[in-house]
N, C-alpha and C positions, 0 to 999 in steps of 0.2 A: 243642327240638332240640339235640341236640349236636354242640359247633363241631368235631369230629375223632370220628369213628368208634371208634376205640382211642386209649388214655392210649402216649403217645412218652416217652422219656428223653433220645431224640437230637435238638439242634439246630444248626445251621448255625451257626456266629456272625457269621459273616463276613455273613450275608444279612441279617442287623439293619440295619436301618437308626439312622446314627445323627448327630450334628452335625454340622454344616460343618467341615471345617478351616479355613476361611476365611467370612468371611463373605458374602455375598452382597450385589453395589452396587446391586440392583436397586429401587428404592420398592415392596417387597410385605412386609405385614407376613408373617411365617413363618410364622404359625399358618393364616393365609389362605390360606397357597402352597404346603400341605404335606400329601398326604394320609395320613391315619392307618388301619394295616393293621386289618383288620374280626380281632378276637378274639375275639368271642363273637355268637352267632347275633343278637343284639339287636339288635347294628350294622349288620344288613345290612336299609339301608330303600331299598324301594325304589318310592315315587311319586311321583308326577309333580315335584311341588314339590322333589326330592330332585335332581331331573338340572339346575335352574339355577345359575348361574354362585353361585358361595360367594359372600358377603357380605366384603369388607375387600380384595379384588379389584380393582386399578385397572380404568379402560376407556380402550378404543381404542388408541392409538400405545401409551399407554404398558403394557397390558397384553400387544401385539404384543414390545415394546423386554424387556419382562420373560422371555417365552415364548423370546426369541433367545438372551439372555444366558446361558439352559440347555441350549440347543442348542449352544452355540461351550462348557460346561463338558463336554458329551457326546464333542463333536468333539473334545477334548484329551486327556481321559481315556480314550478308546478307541486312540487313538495308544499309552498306555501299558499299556495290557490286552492289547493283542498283543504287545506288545516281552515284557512280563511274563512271560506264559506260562502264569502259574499257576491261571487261571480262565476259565470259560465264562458267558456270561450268556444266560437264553433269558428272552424275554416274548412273555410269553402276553396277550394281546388277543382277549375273545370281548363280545360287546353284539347287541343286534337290528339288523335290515334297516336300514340308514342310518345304523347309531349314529357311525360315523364313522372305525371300522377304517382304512381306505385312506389318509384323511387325516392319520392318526395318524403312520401310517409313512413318509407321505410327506413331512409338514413334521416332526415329530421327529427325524428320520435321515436329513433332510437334508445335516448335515455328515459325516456319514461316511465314512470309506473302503469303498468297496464292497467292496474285498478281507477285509475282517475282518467283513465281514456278509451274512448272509445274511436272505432272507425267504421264508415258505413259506403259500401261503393253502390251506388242508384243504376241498377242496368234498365233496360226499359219494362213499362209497368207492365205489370201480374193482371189476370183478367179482372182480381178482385179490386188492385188496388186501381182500375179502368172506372168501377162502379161509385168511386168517391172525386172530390175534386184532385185536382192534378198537386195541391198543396198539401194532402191530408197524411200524405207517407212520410214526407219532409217532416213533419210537425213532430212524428212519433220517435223522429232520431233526433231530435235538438235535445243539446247536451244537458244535464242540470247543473243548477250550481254547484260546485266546487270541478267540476269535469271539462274538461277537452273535448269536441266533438271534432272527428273530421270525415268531410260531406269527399267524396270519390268520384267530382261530378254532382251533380246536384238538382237544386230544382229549375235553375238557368236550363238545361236539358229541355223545358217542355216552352223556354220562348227561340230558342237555336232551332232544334230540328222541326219544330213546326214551319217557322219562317222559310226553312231551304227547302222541305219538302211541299211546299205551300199546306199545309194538312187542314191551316183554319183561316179565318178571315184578318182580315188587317186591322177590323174593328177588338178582334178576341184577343189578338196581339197586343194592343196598343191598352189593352185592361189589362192585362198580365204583369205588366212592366208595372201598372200602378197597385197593381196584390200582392206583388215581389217588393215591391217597397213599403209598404203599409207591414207585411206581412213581418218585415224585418225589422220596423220602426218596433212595432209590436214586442219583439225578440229583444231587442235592446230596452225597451224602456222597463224590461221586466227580468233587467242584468245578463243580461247576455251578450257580449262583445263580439263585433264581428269582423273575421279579416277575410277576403278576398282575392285569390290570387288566380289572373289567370298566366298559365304555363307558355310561352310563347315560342315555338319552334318555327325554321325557314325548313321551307319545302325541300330541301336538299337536305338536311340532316332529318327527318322524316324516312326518308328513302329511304335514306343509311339503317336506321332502325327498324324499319321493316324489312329492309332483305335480312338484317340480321335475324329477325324475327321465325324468318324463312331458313334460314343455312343453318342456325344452333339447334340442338336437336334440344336442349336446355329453355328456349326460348318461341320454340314451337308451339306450344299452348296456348300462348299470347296472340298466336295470328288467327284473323277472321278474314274471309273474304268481304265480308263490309267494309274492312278498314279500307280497300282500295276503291267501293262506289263513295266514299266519303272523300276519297284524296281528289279523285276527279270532279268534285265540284268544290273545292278549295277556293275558289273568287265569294262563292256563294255563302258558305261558312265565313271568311274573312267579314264580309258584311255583315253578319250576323251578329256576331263578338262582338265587333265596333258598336252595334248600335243599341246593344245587352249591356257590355261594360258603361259606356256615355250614360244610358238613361239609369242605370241602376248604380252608378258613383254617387251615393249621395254619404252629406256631412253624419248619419250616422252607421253607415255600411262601405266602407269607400271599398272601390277595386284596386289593385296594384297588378303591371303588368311586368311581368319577371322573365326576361331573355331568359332563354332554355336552353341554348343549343348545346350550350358548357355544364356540364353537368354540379361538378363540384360549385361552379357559379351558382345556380339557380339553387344551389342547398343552403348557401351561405347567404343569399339574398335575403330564400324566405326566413330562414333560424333567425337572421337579424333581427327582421320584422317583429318576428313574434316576441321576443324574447323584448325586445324595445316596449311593447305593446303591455306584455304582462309587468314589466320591472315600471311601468306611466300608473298602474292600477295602485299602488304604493300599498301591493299584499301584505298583510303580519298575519305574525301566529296570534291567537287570541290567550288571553292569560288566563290564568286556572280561576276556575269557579270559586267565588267567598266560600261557599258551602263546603268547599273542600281543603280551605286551608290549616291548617291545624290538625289533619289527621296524620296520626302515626302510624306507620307498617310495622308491623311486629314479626 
């Protein structure tokens, strides 16, 4: 399968990820604490054994102490993303029934100015938003410059469940993938950075979270009887993502696929991520206007 539909000439540079400018005081070794954007269809695995915590990964407090210390580089570096002006960040978060979407956004971006973020969760479309293309709702939440967006699910939703549910043709599919990539090439060539994560759970910690779902009377809300015609065709879904993430990894949208099943892991993953992502953008504050040097307050 091929990782981009069409050969590109154009990439982002700025959405590379790349060193620290500083290093990190955190006890994680870097290779542990850093995920690597999927390139080529090869890398995208996805079973069961795949969604556990990486290996060279502290635990407990200190994996908790690790997970913080990205979340206050988040909170700092967003202060100067807005001042900046000169870019948009959108993440994209799509995974199965409990993979842990909500939790993401809620301990990730925890430090944040709400004023510089937003969050927008995609449940299936409105009859109106049926009457437009399947990209035209997406478009109305992408972040502006200086803001945060993050997508709860997204617009991947309409090439996944079409595919499992067969809803359209293979032909309408296989343009999807090339309008999700245009669509985003788009996005970025007009500042806007893009990260992609999909949330990766083993069908055993799935269960676990959905009886909990069931037993908490706190977590009751959360359960749908869909979530379990979705868990039964779980082969079908797995196919789906594999062949979403492969064709839609491209050099200026990449995917990254972030073992879930640990929770505190997959916090400290993506916080990395981002935090590496905006500190590659090399943000400043802008300095005060000529026009206004020399005045006095009285």
């Amino acid at each position: 399968m091929l990782l981009t539909p069409r050969t590109r000439s154009v990439a982002l540079a700025v959405a590379v990820a790349v060193p620290l400018s500083r290093p990190p005081s955190f006890p994680v070794p870097s290779d542990a604490a850093n995920l690597r954007a999927i390139t080529s269809a090869s890398q995208v695995k996805l079973g069961d054994a795949d969604a556990a915590r990486p290996r060279g990964l502290p635990h407990h407090k200190k994996l908790k102490d690790a997970a913080d210390e990205q979340v206050e580089r988040i909170k700092d570096l967003q202060k100067v993303l807005y001042a900046d002006g000169r870019f948009a960040l959108l993440i994209v978060l799509q995974g199965r029934d409990a993979s842990g979407k909500d939790g993401t956004v809620k301990k990730v971006f925890r430090g944040v100015n709400p004023m510089g973020c937003q969050v927008t969760s995609f449940k299936a479309p409105t009859e109106m938003e049926k009457g437009y293309d399947y990209l035209w709702r997406i478009h109305q939440r992408v972040p502006a410059l200086r803001m945060i967006g993050i997508f709860n699910r997204s617009h991947y939703e309409d090439v996944i469940v079409p595919r499992v549910h067969k809803l359209v043709k293979r032909k309408v599919l296989l343009e999807r993938f090339d309008q999700i990539n245009d669509f985003e090439l788009m996005l970025t060539q007009n500042s806007v950075v893009i990260l992609k994560f999909f949330l990766h759970i083993s069908r055993d910690e799935q269960k676990k979270r959905l009886v909990e779902r069931l037993e908490d009377r706190k977590k009751n809300w959360k359960f749908r009887a869909g979530d379990l015609d979705d868990r039964a065709l779980w082969s079908d879904y797995t196919s789906a993502y594999r062949e979403a993430i492969a064709r839609c990894s491209t050099t200026w949208a990449r995917w990254f696929i972030v073992p879930a099943d640990d929770e505190d892991a997959r916090d400290l993953l993506v916080a990395r991520k981002i935090a590496d992502t905006l500190d590659a953008l090399k943000l400043r504050y802008p300095p005060l206007d000529r026009s206004l040097k020399g005045i006095k307050i009285r």
